[in-house]
N, C-alpha and C positions, 0 to 999 in steps of 0.2 A: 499317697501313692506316687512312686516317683514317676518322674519324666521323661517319654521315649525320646531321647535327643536323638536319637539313630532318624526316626522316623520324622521328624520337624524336618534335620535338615537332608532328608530323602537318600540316606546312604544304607550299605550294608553293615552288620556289624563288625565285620572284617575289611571293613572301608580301609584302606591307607589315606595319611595326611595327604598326599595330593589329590588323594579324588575327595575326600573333605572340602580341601581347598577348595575345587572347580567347584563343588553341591555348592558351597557358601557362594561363591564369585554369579554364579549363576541366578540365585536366590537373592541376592543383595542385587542385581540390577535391576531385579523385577519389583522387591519391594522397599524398596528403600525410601522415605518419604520426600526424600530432593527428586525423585520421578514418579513418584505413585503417591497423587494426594488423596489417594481412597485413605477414611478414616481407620480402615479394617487395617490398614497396611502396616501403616507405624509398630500395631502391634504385635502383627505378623513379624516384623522386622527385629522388633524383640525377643522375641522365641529364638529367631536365626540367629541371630548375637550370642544368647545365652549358649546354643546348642555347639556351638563352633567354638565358643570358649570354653565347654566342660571338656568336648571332644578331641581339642589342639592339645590339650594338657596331660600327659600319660597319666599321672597321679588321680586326677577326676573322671578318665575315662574307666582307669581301671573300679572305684567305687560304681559307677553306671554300672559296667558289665557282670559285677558283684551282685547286680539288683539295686540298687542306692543310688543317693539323688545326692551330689556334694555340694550344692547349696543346703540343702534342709538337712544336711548331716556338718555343720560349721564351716561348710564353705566359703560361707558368703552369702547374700539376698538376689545376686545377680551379678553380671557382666559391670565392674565398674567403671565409670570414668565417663562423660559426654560420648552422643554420637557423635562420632565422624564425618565431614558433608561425604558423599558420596563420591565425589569426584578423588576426595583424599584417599578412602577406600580404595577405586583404581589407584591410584600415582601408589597404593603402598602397595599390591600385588604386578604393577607396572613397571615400575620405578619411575613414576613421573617427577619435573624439576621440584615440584614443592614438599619432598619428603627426603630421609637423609640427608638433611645439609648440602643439598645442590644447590646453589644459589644464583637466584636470575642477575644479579648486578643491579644498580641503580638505573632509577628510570632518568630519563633526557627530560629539560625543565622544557628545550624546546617538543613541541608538537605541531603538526598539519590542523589546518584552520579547518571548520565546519564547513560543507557546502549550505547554502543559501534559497529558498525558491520564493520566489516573488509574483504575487497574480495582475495579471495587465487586462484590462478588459479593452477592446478593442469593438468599432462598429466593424458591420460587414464590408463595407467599402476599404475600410482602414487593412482588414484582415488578406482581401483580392490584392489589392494594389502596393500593398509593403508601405513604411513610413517608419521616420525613427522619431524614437517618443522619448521625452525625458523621462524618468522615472528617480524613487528617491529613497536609501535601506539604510535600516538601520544597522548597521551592523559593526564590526570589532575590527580596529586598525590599531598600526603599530605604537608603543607610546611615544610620544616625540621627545619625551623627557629622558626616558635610561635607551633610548633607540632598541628595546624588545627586553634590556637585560634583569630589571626587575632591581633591579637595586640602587639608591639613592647616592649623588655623587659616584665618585671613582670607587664605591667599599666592591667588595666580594663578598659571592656564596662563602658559609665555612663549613667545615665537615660537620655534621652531626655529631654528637658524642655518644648517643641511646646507640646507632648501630655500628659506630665506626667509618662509617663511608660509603657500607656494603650498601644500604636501601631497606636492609631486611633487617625481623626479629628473629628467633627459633625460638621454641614453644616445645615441651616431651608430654606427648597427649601418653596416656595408659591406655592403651584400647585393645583388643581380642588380639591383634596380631604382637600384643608387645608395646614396649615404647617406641614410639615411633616421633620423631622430629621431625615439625613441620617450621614450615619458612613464612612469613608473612610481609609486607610491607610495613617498615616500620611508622609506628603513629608521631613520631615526632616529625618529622619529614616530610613524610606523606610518599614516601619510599625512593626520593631523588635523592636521598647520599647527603644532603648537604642543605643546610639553612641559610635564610638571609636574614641576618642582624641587623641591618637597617637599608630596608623595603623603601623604594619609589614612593613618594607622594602621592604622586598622580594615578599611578596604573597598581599601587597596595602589593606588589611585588608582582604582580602575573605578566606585563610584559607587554602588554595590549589594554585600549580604553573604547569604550562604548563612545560611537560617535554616528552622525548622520551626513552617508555622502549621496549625491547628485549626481545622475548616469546618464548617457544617452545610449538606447537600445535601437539596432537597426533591427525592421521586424522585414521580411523578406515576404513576397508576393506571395498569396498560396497559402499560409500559415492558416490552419483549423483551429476549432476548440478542441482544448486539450492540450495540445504540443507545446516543447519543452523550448527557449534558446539558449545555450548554455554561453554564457560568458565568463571564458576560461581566469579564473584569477580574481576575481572581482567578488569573492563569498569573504566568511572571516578570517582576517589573519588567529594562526593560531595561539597558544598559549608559549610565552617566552619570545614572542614575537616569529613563530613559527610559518612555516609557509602558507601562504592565502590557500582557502579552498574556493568552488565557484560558486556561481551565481547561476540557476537558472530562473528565469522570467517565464511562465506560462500562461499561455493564451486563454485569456475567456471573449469568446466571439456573443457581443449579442444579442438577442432575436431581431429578425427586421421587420419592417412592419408592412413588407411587400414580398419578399423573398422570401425563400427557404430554399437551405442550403443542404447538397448532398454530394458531398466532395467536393468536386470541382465544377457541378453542374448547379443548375438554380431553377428553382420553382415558381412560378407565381400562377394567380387564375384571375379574370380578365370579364366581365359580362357583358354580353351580346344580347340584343333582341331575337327574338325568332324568325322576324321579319329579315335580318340581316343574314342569321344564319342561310336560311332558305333562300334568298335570293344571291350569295356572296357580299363579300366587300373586303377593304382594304384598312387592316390595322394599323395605326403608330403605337409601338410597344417602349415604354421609357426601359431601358438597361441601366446598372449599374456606371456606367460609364460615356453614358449618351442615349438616341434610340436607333430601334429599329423598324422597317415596317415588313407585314406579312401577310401575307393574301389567306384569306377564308372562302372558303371552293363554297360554290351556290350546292344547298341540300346539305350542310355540315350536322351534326349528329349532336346531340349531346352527349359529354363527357369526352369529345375531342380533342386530343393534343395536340398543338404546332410543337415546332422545334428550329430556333434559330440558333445556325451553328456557332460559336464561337463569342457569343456571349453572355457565358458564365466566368469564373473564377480562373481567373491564372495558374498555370498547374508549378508546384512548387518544385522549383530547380529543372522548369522542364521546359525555359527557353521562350521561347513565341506561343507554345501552348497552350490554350485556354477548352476549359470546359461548352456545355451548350448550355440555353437557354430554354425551357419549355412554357409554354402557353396554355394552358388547362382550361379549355371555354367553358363558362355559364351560361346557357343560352337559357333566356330568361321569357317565359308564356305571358303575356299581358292580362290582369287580373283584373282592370277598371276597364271597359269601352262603351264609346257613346257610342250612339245610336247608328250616325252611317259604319264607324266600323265597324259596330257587330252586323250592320248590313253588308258589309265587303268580305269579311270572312264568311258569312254564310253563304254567299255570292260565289267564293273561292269553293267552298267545302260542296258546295253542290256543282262543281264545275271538275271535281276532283272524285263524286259519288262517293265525299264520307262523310255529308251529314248523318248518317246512319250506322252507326257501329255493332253491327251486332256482336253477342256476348259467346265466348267460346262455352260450347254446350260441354260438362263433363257427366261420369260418369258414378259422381259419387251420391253419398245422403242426401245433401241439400239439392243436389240434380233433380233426383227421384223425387223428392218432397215437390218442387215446385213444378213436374209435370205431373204431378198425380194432381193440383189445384187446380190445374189448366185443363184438368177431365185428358189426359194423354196415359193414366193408368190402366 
């Protein structure tokens, strides 16, 4: 039975070649398998192949339209010749650079260096108050031998002979649209136009050698975990002795084993007696950077915050600014007492009428349950 190409690639039978085109241009973005790695696709993608090349061709269309399949009547088994990547598909309905014999030119041996990142771990004090640290990267500088050029002694690049100079090969794929010429970087080269006969010792012709330098980073007041310092120029030179990319160093702050940090502000929690809470007193609180002291009002509560202004964390690029300080009290119940002081609190507690707590009466099951024992049913 033959095959409705009409209806594969979603046209009428009086379709004209450009709305073919468009059915196919449409249908090949969706399943082409450089963007649709459904298994189903590929061979969906097949049919459209097929159906676009019986249909492009008067001679095949007109067998179709006859009722006939020009494959199974000595056509052919199918569309021949490799897929296409996708992207060639477009450039041949686009006109992109890589088809027709446009050609890009050779590439430049120089290139821009890589950026770099480097992890700095840092304590919290370190991180408040700024400090500059040596630090040590591995990373890619110029060769001192060819100064970036890649070639040994005074020789020169020579031109390639595979592409002539161009960088490029041309390739005539057979595919549904025709032959079509594609451009490629040529493999002798590696598509720079030109060879080196006799390559640097040192640097094997690329221009640059692996080596290890030693940095001083100034790390600025304020700096969090997470954030980047970029130090412009200090990443890898690039190939051919190309220009540096950078270097950024980021911060790992970490944990302290007093603080906690929240932006620019700082946490800690502090434990008080009861006796202190309830009567007041006067704390010395260590800071980061010295102490402080701060009053606890008599009758303080538990889960009480102080708050001493201005010593947290230096606010980054923000001059004399500094975060606060909070105090998070513990006020802590005594769980051993001798004898006269459990006679002093209950001395207190009867002075205060709370030796006796009564229980708030509710109104639920166990309520009912335990005045109906009491005979209150």
């Amino acid at each position: 039975m033959a095959k409705d190409y009409y209806n594969i690639l979603g046209v009428s039978r009086d379709a004209t070649p450009e709305e073919m085109k468009r059915a196919y241009r449409k249908l090949a973005r969706e399943f082409h398998p450089d963007v649709n790695p459904a298994p189903e696709a590929a061979e969906k993608f097949k049919e459209i192949n097929a159906a676009f090349e019986v249909l492009s061709d008067p001679q095949k269309r007109q067998i179709v339209d006859m009722g006939g399949d020009p494959f199974a009547s000595g056509g052919g088994g199918g569309p021949a010749g490799p897929f296409m990547g996708f992207q060639d598909i477009m450039d041949a309905f686009f006109g992109g650079g890589g088809m027709g014999g446009a050609g890009r030119g050779p590439r430049s041996r120089v290139r821009p260096g890589a950026d770099a990142v480097l992890r700095l771990d840092l304590e919290l004090k370190e991180a408040a108050f700024g400090m500059e640290s040596p630090i040590t990267v591995d990373t890619a500088v110029t060769c001192s031998t060819c100064e970036g050029q890649g070639t040994a002694d005074d020789s020169q690049p020579v031109g390639c002979d595979t592409c002539s100079g161009s960088g490029e090969v041309q390739s005539v794929q057979r595919t549904i649209l025709g032959q079509v010429v594609t451009a490629r970087p040529c493999p002798a080269c590696s598509g720079y136009g030109s060879v080196i006969p006799n390559p640097c010792g040192k640097c094997a012709g690329e221009g640059r050698v692996r080596t290890r330098r030693k940095l001083t980073v100034k790390i600025p007041a304020g700096v969090e975990d997470g954030m980047r310092i970029r130090l412009a120029g200090q990443g890898e030179v690039g190939p051919g002795g190309g220009p540096p990319g950078d270097l950024y160093v980021e911060i790992r702050e970490k944990p302290h084993d007093v603080f906690t940090r929240e932006g620019d502000d700082l946490h800690c929690k502090i434990k008080i007696p009861m006796t202190a809470a309830a009567l007041g007193t006067r704390l010395t609180v260590a800071t980061l950077d010295g102490q402080e002291s701060v009053d606890v009002h008599a009758g303080t509560q538990p889960g009480s915050t102080l708050r001493i202004r201005r010593a947290g964390v230096p606010t980054l690029r923000g001059g004399d600014a500094r975060g606060d300080l909070y105090v998070h009290l513990d006020i802590r119940t005594p769980t051993k007492l001798d004898a006269e002081q459990e006679q002093l609190l209950h001395s207190l507690a009867s002075l205060r009428n709370e030796e006796i707590v009564e229980p708030v009466k509710g109104s639920g099951f166990f309520s009912r349950m335990r005045d109906a024992f009491n005979g209150h049913a």
